[in-house]
C-alpha positions in Angstrom: -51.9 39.2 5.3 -52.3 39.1 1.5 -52.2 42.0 -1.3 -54.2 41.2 -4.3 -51.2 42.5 -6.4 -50.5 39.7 -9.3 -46.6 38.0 -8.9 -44.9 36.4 -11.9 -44.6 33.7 -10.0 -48.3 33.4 -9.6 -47.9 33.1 -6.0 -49.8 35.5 -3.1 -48.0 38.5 -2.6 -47.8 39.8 1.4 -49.8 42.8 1.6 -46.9 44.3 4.1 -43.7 44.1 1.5 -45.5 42.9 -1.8 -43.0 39.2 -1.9 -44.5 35.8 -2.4 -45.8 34.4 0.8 -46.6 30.6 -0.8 -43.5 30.3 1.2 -42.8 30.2 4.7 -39.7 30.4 6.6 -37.9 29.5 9.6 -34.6 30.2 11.4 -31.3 28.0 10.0 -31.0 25.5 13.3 -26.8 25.2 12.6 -27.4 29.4 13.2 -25.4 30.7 10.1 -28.0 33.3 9.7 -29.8 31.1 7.1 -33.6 30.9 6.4 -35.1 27.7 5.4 -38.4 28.0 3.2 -40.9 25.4 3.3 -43.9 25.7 0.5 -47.0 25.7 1.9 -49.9 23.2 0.9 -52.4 25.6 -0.5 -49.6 27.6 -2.5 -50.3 29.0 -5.8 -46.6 30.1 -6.9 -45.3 27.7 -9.9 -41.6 28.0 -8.6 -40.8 24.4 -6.6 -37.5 24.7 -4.4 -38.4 21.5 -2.3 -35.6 20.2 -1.1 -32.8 22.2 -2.5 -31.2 22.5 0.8 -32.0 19.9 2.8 -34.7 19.9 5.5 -37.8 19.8 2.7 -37.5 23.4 1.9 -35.4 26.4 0.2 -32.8 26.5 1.9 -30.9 30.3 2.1 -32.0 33.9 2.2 -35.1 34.4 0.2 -33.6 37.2 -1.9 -30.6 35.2 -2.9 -31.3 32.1 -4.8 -35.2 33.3 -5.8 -34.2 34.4 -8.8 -37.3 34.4 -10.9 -38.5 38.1 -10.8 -40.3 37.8 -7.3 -38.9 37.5 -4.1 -39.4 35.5 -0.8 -41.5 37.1 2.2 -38.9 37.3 4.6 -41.3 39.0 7.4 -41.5 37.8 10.7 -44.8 36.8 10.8 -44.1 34.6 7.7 -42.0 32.4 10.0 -42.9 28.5 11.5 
């Protein structure tokens, strides 16, 4: 599930595509092809999104707005 490989953002990378997996996703419920990202309790990225779309998460595809030199696990076993 986890890589040891060390993320700028602090956070713990997926061991399947190397992206910060503090967050989790799930499915945009208007179905625009969205993801919302939730941060999970035990998360050790320094990034906080909370609520920047709505719904308590990050709100938007992980590679767009996660602009901070690591990217968003978007796999699908990183999902709600």
């Amino acid at each position: 599930m986890y890589s040891d490989t060390q993320l700028g953002c602090r956070g713990h990378a997926c061991a399947k595509c190397g992206y910060c997996r503090d967050w989790y996703w799930r499915p945009d419920p208007n179905g625009q092809g969205l993801k919302i990202y939730t941060k999970r309790p035990n998360a050790s990225c320094i990034y906080n999104h909370d609520g920047l779309g709505g719904l308590g998460g990050h709100y938007g595809h992980g590679h767009g707005f996660f602009n901070f030199g690591d990217c968003l696990c978007e796999c699908e076993d990183n999902q709600s």
